[in-house]
mmCIF file of the N, C-alpha and C atoms, coordinates in Angstrom:
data_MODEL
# 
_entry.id   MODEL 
# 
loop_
_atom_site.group_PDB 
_atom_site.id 
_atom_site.type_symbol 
_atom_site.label_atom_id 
_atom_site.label_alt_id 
_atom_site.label_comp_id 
_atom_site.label_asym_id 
_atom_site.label_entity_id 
_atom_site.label_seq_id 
_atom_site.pdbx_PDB_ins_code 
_atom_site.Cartn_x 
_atom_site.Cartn_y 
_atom_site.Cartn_z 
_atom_site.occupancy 
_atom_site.B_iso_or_equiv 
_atom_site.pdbx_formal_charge 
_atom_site.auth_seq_id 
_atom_site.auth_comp_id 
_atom_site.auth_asym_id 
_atom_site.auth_atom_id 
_atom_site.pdbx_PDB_model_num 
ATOM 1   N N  . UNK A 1 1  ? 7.146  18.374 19.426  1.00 0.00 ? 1  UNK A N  1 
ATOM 2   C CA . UNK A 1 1  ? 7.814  18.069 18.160  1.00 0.00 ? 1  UNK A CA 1 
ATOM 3   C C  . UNK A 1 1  ? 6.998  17.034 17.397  1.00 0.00 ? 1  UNK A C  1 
ATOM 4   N N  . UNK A 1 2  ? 6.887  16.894 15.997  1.00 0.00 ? 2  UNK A N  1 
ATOM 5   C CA . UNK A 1 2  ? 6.333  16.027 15.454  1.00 0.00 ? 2  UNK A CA 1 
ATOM 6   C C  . UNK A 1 2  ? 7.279  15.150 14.853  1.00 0.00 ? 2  UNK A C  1 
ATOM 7   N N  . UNK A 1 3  ? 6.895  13.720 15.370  1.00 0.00 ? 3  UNK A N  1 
ATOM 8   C CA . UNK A 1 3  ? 7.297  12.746 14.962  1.00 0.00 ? 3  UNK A CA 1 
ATOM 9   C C  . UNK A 1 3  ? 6.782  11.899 14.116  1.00 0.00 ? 3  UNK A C  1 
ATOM 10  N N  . UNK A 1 4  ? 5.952  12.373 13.027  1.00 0.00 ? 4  UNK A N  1 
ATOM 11  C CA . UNK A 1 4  ? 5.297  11.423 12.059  1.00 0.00 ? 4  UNK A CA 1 
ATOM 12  C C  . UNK A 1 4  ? 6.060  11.753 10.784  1.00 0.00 ? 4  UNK A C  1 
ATOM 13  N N  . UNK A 1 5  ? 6.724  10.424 10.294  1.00 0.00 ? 5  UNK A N  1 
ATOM 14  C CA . UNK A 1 5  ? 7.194  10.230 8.995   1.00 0.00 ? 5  UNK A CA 1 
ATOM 15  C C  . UNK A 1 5  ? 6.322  11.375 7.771   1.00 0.00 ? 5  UNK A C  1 
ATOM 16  N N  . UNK A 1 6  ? 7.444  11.388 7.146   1.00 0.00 ? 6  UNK A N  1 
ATOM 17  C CA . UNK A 1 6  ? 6.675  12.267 5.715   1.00 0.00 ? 6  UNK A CA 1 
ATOM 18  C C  . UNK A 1 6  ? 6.005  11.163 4.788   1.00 0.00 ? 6  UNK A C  1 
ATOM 19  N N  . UNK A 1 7  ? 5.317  11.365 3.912   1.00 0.00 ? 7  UNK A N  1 
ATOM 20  C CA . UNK A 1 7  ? 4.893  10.590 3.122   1.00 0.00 ? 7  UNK A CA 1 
ATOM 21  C C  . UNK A 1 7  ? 5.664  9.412  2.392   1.00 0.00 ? 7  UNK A C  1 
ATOM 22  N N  . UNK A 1 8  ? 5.198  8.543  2.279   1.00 0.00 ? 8  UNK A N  1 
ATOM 23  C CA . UNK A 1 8  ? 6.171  7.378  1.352   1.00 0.00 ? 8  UNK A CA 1 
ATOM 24  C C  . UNK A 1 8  ? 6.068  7.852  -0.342  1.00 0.00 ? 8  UNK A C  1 
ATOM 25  N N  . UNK A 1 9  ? 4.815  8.441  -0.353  1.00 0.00 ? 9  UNK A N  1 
ATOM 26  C CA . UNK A 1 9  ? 4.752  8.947  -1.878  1.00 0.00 ? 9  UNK A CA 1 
ATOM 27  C C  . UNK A 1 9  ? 5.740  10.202 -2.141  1.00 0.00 ? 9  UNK A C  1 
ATOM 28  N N  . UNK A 1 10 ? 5.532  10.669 -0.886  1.00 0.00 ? 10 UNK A N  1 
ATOM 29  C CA . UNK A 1 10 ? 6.409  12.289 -1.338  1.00 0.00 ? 10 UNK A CA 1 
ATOM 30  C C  . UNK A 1 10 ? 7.996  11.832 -1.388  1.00 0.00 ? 10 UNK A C  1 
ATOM 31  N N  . UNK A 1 11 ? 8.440  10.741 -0.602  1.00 0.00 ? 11 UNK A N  1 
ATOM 32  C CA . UNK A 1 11 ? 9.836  10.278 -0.076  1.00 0.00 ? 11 UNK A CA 1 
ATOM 33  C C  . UNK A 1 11 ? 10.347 10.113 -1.808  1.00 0.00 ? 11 UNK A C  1 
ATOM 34  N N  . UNK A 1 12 ? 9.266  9.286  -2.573  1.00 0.00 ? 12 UNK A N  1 
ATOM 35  C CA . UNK A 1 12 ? 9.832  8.548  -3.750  1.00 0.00 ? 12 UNK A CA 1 
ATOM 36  C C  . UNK A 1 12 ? 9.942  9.461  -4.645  1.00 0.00 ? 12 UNK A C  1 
ATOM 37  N N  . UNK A 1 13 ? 8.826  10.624 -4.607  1.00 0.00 ? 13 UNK A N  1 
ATOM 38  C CA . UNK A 1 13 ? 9.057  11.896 -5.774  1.00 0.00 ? 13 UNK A CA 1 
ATOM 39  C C  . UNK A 1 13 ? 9.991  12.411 -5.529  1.00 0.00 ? 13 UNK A C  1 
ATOM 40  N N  . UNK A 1 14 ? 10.517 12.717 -3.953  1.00 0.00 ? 14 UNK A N  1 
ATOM 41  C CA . UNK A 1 14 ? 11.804 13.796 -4.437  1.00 0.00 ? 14 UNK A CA 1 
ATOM 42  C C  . UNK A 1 14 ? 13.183 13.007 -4.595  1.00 0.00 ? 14 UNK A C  1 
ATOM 43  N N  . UNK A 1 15 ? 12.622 11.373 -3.875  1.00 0.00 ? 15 UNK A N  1 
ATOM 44  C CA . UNK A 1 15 ? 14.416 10.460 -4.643  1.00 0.00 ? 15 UNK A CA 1 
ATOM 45  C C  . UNK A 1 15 ? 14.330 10.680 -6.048  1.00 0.00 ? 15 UNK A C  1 
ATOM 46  N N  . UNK A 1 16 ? 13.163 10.570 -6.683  1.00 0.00 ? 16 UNK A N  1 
ATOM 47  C CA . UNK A 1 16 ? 13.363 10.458 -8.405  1.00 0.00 ? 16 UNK A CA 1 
ATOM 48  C C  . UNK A 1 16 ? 13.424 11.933 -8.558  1.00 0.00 ? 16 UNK A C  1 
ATOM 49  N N  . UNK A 1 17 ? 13.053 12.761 -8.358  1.00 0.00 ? 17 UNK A N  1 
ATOM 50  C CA . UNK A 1 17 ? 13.468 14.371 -8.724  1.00 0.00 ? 17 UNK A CA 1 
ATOM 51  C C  . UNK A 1 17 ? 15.147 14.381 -8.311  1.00 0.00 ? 17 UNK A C  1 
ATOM 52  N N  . UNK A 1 18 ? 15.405 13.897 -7.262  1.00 0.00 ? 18 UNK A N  1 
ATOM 53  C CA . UNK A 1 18 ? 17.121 14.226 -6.950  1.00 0.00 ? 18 UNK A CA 1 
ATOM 54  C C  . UNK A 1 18 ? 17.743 13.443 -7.921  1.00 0.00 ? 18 UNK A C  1 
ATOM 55  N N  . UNK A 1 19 ? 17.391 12.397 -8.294  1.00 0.00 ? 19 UNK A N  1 
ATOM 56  C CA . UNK A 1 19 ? 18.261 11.414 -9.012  1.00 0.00 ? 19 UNK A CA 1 
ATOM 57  C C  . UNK A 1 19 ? 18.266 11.685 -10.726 1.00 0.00 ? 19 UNK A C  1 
ATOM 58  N N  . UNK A 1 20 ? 17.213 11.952 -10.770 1.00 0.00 ? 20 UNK A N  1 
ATOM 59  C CA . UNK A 1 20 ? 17.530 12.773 -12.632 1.00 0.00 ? 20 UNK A CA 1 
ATOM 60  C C  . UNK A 1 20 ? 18.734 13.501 -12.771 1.00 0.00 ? 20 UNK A C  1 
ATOM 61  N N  . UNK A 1 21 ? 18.997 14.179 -12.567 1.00 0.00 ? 21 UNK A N  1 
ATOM 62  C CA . UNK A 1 21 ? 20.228 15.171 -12.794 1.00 0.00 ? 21 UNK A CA 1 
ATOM 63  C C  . UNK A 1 21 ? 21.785 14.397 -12.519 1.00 0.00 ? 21 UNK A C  1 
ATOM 64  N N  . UNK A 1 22 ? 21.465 13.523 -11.460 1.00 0.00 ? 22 UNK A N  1 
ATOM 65  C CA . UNK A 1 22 ? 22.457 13.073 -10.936 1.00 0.00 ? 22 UNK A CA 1 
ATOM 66  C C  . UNK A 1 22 ? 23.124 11.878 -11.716 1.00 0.00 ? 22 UNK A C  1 
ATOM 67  N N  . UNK A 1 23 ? 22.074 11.214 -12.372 1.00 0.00 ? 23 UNK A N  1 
ATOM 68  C CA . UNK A 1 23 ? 22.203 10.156 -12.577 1.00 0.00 ? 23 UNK A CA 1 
ATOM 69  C C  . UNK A 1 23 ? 22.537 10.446 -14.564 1.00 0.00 ? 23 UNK A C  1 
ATOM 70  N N  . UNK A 1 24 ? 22.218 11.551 -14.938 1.00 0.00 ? 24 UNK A N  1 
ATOM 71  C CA . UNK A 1 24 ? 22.168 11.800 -16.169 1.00 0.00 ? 24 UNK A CA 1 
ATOM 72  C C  . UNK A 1 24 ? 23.754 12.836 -16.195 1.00 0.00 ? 24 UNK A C  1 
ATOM 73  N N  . UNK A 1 25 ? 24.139 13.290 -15.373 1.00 0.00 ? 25 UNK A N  1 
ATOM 74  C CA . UNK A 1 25 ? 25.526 14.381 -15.244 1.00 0.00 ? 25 UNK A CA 1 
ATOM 75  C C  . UNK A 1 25 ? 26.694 13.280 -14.904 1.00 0.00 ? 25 UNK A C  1 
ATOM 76  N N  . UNK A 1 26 ? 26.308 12.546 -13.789 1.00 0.00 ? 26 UNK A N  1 
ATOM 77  C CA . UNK A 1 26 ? 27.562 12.345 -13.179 1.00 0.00 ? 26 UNK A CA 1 
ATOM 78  C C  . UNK A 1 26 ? 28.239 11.174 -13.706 1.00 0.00 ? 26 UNK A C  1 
ATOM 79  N N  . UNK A 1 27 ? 27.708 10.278 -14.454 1.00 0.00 ? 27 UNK A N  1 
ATOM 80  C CA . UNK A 1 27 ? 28.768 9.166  -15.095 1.00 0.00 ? 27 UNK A CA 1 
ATOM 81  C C  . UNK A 1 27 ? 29.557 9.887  -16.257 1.00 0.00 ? 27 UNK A C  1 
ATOM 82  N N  . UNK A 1 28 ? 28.763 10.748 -17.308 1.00 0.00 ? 28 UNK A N  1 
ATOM 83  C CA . UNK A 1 28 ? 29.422 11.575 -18.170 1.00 0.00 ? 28 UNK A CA 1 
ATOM 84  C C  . UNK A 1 28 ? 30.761 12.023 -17.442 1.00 0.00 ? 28 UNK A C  1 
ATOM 85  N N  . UNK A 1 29 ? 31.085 12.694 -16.133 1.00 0.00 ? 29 UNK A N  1 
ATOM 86  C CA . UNK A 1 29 ? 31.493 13.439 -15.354 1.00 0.00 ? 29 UNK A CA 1 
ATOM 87  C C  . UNK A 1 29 ? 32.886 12.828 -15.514 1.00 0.00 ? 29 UNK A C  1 
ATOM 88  N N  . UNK A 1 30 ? 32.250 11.403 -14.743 1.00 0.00 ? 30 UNK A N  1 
ATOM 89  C CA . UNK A 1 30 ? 33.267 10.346 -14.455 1.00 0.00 ? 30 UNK A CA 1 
ATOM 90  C C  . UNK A 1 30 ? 34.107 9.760  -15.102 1.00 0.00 ? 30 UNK A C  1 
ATOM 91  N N  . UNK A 1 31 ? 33.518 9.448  -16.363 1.00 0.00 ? 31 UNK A N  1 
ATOM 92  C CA . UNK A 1 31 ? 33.863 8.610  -17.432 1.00 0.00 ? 31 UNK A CA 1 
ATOM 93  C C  . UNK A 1 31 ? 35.204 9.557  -17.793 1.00 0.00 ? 31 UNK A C  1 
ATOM 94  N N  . UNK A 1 32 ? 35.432 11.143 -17.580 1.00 0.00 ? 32 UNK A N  1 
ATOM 95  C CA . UNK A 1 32 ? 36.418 11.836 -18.180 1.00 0.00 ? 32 UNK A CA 1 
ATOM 96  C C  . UNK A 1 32 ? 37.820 11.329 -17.628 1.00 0.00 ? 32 UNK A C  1 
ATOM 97  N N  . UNK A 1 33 ? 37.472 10.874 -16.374 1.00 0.00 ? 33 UNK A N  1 
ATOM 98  C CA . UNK A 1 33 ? 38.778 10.756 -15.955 1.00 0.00 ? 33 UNK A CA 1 
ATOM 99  C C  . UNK A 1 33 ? 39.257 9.527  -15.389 1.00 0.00 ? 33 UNK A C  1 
ATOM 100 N N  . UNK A 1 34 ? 38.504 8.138  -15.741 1.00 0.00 ? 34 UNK A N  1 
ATOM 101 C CA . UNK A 1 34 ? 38.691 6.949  -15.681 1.00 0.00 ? 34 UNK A CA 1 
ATOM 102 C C  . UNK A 1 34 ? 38.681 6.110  -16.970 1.00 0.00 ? 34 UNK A C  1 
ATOM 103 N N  . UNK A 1 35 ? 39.555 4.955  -16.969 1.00 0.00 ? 35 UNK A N  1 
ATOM 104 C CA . UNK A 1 35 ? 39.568 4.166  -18.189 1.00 0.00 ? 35 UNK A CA 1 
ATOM 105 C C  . UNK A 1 35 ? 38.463 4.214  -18.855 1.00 0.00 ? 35 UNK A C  1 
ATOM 106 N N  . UNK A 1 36 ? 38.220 3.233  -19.972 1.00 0.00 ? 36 UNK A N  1 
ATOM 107 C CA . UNK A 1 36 ? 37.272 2.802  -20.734 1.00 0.00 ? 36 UNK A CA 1 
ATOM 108 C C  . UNK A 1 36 ? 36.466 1.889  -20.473 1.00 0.00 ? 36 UNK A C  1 
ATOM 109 N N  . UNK A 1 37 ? 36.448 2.070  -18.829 1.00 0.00 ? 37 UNK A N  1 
ATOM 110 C CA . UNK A 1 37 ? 35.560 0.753  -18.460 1.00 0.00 ? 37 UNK A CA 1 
ATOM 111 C C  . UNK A 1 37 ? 34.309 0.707  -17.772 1.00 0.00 ? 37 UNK A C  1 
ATOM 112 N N  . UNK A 1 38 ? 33.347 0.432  -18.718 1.00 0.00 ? 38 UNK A N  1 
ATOM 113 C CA . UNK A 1 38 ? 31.862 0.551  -18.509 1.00 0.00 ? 38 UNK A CA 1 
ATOM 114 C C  . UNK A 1 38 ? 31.603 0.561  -16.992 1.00 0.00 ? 38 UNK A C  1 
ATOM 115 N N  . UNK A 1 39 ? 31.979 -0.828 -16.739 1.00 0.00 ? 39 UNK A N  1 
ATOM 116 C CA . UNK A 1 39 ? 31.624 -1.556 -15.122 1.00 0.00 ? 39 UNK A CA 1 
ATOM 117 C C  . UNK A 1 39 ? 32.240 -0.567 -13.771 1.00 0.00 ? 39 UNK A C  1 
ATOM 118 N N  . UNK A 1 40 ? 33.762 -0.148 -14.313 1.00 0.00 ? 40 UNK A N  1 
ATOM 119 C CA . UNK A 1 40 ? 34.552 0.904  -13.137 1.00 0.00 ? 40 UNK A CA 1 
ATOM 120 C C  . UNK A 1 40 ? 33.664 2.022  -13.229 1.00 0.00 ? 40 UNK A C  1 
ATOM 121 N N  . UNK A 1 41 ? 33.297 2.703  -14.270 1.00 0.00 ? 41 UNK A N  1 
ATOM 122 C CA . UNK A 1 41 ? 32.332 3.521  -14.535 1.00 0.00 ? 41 UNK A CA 1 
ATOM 123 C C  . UNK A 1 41 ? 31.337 3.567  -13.232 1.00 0.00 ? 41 UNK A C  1 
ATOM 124 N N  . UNK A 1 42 ? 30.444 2.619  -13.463 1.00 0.00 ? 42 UNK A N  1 
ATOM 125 C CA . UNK A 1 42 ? 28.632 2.229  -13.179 1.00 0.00 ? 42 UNK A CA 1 
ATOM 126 C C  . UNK A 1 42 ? 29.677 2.391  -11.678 1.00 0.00 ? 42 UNK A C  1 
ATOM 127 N N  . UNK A 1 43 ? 30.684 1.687  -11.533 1.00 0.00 ? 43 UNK A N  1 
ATOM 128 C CA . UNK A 1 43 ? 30.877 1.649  -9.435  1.00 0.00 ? 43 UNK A CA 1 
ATOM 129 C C  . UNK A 1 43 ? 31.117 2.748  -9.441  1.00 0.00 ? 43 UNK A C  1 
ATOM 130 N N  . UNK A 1 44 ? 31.786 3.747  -10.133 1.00 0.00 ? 44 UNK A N  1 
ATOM 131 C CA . UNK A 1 44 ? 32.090 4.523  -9.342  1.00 0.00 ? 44 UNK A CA 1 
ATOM 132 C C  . UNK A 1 44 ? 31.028 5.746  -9.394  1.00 0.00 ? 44 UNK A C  1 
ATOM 133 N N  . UNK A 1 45 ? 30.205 6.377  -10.466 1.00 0.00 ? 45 UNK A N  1 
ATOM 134 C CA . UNK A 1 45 ? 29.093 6.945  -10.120 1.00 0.00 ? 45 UNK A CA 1 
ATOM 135 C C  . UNK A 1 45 ? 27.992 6.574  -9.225  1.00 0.00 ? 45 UNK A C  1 
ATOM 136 N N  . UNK A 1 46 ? 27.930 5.064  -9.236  1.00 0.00 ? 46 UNK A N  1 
ATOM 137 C CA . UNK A 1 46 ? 26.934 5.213  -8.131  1.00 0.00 ? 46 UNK A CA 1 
ATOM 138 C C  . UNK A 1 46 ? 27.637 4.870  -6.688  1.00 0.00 ? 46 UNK A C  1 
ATOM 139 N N  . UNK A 1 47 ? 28.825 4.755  -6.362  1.00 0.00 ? 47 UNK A N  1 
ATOM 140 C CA . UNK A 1 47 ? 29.451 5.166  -5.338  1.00 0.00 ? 47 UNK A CA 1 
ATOM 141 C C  . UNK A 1 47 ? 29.328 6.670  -5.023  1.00 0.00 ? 47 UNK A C  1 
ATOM 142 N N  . UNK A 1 48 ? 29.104 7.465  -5.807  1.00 0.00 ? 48 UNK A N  1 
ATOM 143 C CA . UNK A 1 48 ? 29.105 8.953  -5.763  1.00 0.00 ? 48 UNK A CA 1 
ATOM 144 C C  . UNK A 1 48 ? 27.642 9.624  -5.364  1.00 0.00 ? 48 UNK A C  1 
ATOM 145 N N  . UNK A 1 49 ? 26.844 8.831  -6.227  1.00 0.00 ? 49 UNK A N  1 
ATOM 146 C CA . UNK A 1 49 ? 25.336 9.458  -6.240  1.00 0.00 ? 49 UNK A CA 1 
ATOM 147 C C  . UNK A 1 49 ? 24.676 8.702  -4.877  1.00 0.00 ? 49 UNK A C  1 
ATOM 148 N N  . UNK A 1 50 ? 24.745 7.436  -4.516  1.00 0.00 ? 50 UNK A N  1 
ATOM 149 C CA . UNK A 1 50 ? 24.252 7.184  -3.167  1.00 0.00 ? 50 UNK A CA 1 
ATOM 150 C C  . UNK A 1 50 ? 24.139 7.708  -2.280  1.00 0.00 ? 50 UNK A C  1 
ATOM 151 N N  . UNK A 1 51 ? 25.660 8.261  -1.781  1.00 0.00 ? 51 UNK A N  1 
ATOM 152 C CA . UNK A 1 51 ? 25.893 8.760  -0.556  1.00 0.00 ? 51 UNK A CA 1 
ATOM 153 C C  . UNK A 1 51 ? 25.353 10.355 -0.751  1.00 0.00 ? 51 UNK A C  1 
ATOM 154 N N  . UNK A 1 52 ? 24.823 11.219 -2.133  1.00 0.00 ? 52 UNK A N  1 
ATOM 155 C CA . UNK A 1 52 ? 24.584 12.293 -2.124  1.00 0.00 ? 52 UNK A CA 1 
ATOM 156 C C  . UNK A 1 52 ? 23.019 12.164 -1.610  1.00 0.00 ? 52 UNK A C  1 
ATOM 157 N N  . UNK A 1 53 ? 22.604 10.754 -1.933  1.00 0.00 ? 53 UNK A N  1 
ATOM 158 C CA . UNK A 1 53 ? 21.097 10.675 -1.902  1.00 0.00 ? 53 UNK A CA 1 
ATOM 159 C C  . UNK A 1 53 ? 20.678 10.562 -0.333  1.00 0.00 ? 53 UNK A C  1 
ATOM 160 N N  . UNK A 1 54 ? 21.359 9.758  0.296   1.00 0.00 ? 54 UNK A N  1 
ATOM 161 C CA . UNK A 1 54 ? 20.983 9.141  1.678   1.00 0.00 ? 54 UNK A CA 1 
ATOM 162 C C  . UNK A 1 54 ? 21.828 10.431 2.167   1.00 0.00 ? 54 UNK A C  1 
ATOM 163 N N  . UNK A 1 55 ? 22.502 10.935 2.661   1.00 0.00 ? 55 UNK A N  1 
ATOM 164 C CA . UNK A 1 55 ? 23.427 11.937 3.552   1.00 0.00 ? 55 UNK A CA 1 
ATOM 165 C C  . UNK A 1 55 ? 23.232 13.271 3.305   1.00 0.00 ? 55 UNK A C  1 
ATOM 166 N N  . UNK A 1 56 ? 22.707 13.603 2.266   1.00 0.00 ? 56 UNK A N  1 
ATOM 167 C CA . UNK A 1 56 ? 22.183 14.845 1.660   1.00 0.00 ? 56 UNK A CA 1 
ATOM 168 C C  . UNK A 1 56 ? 20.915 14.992 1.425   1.00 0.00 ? 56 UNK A C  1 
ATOM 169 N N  . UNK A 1 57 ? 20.507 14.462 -0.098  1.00 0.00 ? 57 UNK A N  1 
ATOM 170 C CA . UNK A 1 57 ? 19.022 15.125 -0.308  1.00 0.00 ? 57 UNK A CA 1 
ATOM 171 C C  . UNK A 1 57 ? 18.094 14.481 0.858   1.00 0.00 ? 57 UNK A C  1 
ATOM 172 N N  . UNK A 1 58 ? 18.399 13.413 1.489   1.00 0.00 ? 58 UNK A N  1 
ATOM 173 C CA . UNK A 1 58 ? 16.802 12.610 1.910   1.00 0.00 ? 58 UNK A CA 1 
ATOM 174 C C  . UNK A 1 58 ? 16.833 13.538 3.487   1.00 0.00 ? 58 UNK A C  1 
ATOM 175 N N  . UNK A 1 59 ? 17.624 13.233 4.352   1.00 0.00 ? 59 UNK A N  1 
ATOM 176 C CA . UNK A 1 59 ? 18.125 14.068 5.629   1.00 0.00 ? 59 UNK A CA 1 
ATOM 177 C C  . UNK A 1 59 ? 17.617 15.614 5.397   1.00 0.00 ? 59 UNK A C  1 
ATOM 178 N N  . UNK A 1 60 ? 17.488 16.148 4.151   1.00 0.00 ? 60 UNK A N  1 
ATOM 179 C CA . UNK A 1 60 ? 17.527 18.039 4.051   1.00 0.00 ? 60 UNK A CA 1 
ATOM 180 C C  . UNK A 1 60 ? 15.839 17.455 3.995   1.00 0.00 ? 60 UNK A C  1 
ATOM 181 N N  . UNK A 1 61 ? 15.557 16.749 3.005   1.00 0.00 ? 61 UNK A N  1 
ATOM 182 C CA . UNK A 1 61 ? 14.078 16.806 2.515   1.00 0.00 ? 61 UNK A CA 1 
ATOM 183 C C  . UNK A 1 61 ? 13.595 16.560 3.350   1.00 0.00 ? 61 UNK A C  1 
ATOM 184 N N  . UNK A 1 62 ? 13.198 15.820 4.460   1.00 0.00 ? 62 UNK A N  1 
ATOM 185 C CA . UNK A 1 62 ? 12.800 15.243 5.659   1.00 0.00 ? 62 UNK A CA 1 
ATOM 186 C C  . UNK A 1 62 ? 12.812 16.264 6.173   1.00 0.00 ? 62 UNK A C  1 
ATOM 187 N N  . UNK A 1 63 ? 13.927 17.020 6.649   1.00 0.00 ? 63 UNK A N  1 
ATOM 188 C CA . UNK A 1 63 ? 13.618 18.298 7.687   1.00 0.00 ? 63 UNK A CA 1 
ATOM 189 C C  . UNK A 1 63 ? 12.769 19.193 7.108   1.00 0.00 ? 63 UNK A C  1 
ATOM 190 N N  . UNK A 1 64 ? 13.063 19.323 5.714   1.00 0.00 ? 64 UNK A N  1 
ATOM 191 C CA . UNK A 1 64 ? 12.346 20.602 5.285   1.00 0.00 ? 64 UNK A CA 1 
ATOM 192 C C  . UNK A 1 64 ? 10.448 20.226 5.036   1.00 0.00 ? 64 UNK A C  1 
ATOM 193 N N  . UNK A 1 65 ? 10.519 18.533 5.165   1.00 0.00 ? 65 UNK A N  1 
ATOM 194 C CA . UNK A 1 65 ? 8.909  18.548 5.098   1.00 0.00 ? 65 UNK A CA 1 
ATOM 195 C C  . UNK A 1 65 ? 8.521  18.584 6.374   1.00 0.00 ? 65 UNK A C  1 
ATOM 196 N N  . UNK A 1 66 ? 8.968  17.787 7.611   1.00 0.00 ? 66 UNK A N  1 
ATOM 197 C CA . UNK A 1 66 ? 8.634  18.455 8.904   1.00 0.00 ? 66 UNK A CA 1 
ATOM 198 C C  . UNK A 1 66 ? 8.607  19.457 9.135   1.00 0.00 ? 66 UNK A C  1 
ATOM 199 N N  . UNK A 1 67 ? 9.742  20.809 8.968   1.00 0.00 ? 67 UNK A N  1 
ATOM 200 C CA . UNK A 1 67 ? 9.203  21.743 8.804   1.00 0.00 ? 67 UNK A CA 1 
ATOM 201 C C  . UNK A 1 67 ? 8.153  22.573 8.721   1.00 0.00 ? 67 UNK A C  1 
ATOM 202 N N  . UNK A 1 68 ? 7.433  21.814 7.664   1.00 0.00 ? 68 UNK A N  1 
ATOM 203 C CA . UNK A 1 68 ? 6.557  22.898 6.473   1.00 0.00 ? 68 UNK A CA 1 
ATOM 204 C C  . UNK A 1 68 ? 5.167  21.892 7.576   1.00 0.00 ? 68 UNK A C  1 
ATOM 205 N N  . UNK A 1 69 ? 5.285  20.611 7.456   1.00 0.00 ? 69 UNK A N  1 
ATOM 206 C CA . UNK A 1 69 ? 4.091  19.731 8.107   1.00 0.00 ? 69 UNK A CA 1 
ATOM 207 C C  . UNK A 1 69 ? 3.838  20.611 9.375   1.00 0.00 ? 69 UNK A C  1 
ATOM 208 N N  . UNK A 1 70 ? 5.089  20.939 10.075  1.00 0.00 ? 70 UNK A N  1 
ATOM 209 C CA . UNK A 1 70 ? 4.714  21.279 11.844  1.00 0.00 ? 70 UNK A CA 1 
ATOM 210 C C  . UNK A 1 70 ? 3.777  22.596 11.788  1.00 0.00 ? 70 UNK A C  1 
ATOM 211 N N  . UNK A 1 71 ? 4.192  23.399 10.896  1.00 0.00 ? 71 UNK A N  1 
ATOM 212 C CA . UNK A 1 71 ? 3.146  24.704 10.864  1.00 0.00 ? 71 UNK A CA 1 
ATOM 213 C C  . UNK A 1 71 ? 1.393  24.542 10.887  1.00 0.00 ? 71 UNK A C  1 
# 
């Protein structure tokens, strides 16, 4: 099995590729169904987008570059 980390450069392109969309959709999202408040806002999208980043995209991306590296 290979145990060598993926790149630190590749790690940061696909956080900023995951986080565009996320970060540009999901306060709009939010804002529909919470007060008028900037600050409840900002917690609660990025309460939302974190856990998609660390538990989702980074965990899939990692496997899928080991993956592709082990060949």
């Amino acid at each position: 099995m290979n145990n060598q980390k993926p790149s630190q450069h590749m790690m940061a392109l696909i956080t900023f590729l995951a986080l565009v969309p996320l970060v540009y959709f999901i306060p709009d999202l939010v804002a529909r169904f919470l007060p008028a408040s900037k600050l409840l806002n900002v917690i609660v999208a990025v309460g939302i987008i974190v856990p998609i980043i660390s538990y989702l995209v980074m965990p899939a991306s990692i496997k899928l570059l080991s993956k592709y590296k082990g060949k």
